[in-house]
C-alpha positions in Angstrom: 0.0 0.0 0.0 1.2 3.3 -0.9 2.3 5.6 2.0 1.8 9.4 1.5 3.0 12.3 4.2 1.0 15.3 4.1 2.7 18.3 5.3 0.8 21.8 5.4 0.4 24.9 7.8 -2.6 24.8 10.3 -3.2 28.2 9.9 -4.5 28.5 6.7 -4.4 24.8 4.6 -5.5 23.1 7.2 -9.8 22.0 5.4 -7.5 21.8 2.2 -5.0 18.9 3.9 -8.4 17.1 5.8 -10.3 17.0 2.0 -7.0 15.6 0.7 -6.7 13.2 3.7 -10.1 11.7 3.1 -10.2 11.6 -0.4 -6.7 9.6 -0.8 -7.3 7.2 2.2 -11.0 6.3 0.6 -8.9 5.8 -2.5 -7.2 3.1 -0.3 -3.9 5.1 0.2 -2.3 4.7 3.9 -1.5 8.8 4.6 -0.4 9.7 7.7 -1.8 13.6 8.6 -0.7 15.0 12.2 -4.2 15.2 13.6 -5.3 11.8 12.7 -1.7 10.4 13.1 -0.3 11.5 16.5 -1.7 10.5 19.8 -1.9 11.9 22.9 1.8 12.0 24.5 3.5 11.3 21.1 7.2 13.4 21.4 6.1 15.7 17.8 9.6 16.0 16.9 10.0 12.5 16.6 7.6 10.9 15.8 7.4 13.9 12.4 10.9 11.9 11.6 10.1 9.1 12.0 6.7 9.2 10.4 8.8 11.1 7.1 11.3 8.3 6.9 8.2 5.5 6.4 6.3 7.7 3.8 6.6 6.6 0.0 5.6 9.9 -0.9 5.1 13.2 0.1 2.1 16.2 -0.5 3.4 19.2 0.7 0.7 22.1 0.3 2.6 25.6 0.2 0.4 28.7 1.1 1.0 32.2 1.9 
């Protein structure tokens, strides 16, 4: 299964990167997003590496 990172800034991609999420994991794609992807307690730093070095690809959504 495909793996797919999505990196964006809360501030103002943030419904963009959820409509994304949802439409590639009903597509059957594995994506890892931070707020469906981290749990409680997770160390951010780390677990961002780590989570970047397991992705086959990544979506990066560039705003102002």
């Amino acid at each position: 299964m495909t793996k797919i990172f999505i990196s964006y800034a809360h501030s103002d991609a943030t419904d963009v990167a959820e409509h994304l999420f949802k439409r590639l994991r009903d597509a059957g794609y594995h994506v890892w997003k931070d707020d469906h992807s981290l749990m409680l307690g997770d160390r951010f730093a780390s677990k961002i590496h780590q989570s970047i070095t397991e992705q086959d690809h990544f979506l990066i959504l560039l705003s102002p």
